[in-house]
N, C-alpha and C positions, 0 to 999 in steps of 0.2 A: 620456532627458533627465534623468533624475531623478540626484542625488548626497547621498551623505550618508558623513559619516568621509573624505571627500578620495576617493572613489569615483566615478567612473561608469558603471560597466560594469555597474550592476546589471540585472536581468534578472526576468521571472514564471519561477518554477522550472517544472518539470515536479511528473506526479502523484508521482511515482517519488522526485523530491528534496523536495515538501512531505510527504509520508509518512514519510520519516524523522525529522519531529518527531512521528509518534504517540506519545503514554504511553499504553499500553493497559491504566493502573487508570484510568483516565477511566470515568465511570459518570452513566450517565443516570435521573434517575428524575423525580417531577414539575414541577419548579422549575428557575429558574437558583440556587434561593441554596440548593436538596438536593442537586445533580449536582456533579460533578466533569469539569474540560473533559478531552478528550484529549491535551493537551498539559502540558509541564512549565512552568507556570508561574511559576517561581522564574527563570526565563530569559526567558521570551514574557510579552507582554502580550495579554491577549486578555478580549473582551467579550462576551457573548452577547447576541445579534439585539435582544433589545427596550431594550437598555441602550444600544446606536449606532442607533436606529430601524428598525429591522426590527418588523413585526407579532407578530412571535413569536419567543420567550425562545430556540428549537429554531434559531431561521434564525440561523448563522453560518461558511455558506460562504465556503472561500477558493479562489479563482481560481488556477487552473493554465494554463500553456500547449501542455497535452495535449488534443486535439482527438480526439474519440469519431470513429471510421472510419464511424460508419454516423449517422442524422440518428434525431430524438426529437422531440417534442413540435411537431408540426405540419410536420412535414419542415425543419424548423431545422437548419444543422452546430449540432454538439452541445458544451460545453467539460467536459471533467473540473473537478469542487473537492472538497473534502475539508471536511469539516464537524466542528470540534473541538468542535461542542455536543453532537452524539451519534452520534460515533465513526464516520459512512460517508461512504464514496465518490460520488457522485454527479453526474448529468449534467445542462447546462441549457442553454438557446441560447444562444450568444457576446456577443447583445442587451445580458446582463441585464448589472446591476451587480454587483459584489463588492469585499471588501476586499481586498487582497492582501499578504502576506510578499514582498518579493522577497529576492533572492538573489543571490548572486556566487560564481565562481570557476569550479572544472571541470564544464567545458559536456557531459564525457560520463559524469557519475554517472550510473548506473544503468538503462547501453550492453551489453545483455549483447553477450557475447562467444562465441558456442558452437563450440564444436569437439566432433566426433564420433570418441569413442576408438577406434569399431569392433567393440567389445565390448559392447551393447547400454546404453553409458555415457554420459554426454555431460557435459562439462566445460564449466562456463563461466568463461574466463578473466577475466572483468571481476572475481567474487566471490571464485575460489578453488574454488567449489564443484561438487562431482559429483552429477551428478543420474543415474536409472535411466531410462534412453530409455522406458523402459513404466511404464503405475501399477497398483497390485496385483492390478486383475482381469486382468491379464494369466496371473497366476500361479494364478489361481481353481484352484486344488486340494488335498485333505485339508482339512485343520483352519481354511483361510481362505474354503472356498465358496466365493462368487461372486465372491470381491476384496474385497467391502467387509466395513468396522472398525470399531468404535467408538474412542473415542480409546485407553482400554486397552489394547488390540487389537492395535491398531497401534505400539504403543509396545513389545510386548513380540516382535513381530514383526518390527519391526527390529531390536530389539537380538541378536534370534537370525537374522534373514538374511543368508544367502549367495550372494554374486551378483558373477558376473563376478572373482571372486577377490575379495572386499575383504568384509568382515565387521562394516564398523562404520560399516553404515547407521544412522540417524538419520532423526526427522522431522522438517521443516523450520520455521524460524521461523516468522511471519508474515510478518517482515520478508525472511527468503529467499526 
């Protein structure tokens, strides 16, 4: 029911499309007036918890309309929010209150799309991007042991693997 700008198709995003306002120089440390939100705030307005009444400077969950598959905190369904006072993810009963961003427009941002090329690759058409059907312990041998990396590691290991014919693996954003 809500309209604003001659709209009313607005909507609660998903986790998926409020995640695409993280800024990831967001930084937390003791305060609200030492940290940095996760968001660009040159575009969003945004408050931290004890400034719109929340107990604490830390509470500034926003509500999503992603529902956690499995139940939390008492056997409650569970909702996804995202918390731009210190950068996480996180889960709470559909009960509680929250503030909310909503949102308009394409209802199937970030729908993947996978197709399997057959070649141990898999495409997902929504992004564009190819993923390796395996993750590196698959490959556990010589110089990588058991699969795992540190981020060096890994960085210099893709730029040198071969796989499936293509040579110019990469590791993937956050946001990938």
């Amino acid at each position: 029911t809500f309209e604003l700008a001659g709209y009313d198709d607005w909507r609660i995003p998903t986790i998926k499309e409020l995640y695409s306002l993280v800024q990831f120089s967001g930084e937390t440390l003791t305060s609200s007036s030492t940290s940095t939100p996760y968001m660009d705030t040159d575009y969003f307005e945004f408050e931290y918890g004890d400034e719109v009444g929340e107990p604490r400077w830390i509470d500034s969950q926003m509500l999503t309309s992603t529902i956690y598959d499995s139940t939390t905190l008492g056997d409650a369904t569970t909702v996804f929010v995202y918390n731009f006072a210190d950068g996480r993810i996180k889960g709470y009963p559909i009960t509680k209150d929250f503030y909310v961003y909503y949102v308009r427009g394409n209802t199937s941002y970030g729908q993947n799309q996978y197709v399997d090329n057959g070649d141990g690759t898999i495409t997902d058409e929504a992004t564009g991007l190819m993923w390796m059907e395996f993750d590196s312990g698959y490959f556990e041998a010589g110089d990588i042991g058991d699969g795992t990396m540190d981020w060096e590691t890994a960085l210099e290991w893709a730029e040198n693997f071969e796989y499936a014919g293509y040579d110019d693996w990469k590791l993937p954003s956050v946001k990938e």
